[in-house]
N, C-alpha and C positions, 0 to 999 in steps of 0.2 A: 169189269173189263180190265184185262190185267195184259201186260208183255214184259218179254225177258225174265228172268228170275221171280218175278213178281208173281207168274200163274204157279211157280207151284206155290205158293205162301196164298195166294185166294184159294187155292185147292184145299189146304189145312183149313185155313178160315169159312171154308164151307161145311168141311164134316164137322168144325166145329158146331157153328150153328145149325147142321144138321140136330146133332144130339140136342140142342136149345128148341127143335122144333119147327124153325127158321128155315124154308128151303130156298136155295138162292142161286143161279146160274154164270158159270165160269165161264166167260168169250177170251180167247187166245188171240189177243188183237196183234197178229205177227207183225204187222206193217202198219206206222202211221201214216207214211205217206208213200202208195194212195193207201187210202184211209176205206174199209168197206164199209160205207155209207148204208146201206140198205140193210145190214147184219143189225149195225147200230142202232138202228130205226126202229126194226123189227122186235131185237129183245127189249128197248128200252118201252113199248107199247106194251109188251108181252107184262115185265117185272113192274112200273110201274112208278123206278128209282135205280141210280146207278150209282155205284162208289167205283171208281178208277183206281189203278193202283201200278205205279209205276216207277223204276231206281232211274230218277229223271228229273229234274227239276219240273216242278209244276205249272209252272210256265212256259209255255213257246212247246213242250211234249204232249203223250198221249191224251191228258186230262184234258189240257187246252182246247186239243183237237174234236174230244168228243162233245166236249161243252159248247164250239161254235158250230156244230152238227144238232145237239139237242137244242140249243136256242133259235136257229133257225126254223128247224122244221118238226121239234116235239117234245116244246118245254118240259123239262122233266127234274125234281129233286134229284141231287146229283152232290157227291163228297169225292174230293181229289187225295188221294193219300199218294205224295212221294216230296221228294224234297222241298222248301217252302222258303223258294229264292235266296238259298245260300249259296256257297262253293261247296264242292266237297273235300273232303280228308282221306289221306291214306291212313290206312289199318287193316285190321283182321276182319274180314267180310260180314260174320255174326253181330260184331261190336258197331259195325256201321252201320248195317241194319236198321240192330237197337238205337243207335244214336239216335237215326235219320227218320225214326217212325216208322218201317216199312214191314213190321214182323206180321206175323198172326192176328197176334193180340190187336195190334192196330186196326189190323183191316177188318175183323170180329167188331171192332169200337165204331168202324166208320160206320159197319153197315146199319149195326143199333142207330147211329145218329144221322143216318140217311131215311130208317123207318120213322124216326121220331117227324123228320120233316115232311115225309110224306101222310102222316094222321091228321 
């Protein structure tokens, strides 16, 4: 469950693990707040585990949000991939990216280590 710039890098990090075998589904979470509660509900039933992926601090944004939605009503393994309560820095968008965790590669790693929590 990804917004902003974040859906299309889960959209790489999907065909990625596509080719691994991995099939895995992209939600375009346009709005946190309101928040579509029943989307959430639905695919996190559906997949089983969710990795969130957001240019956001990981706190108080999308992650947060979907985390006190799975913990109330359908506990679920769950991996937050976006900023990890720092500030952010001005640069060149790719560079912060890579800084910040939020590439490809990341979100391919989170999902590995969202499956590993859920065996």
């Amino acid at each position: 469950m990804a917004n902003g710039v974040m859906v299309s890098m889960a959209l790489e990090a999907a065909a990625e693990l596509a080719i691994e075998g991995i099939s895995v589904s992209v939600i375009n979470v346009a709005s946190v707040k309101p928040l579509d509660v029943e989307t959430i509900v639905r695919v996190s039933k559906q997949t089983k585990a969710v990795v969130t992926a957001e240019e956001h601090n990981i706190i108080g944004g999308l992650g947060s949000a979907i985390a006190e939605v799975l913990g109330e009503q359908m506990p679920t393994p769950m991996v937050r991939v976006g900023l990890k309560d720092t500030f952010g820095e001005s640069g060149r968008p790719e560079e912060l990216l890579e800084k910040y965790g939020l590439t490809k590669v990341h979100l391919v790693k989170a999902v590995h280590e969202v499956l590993a929590k859920k065996l």
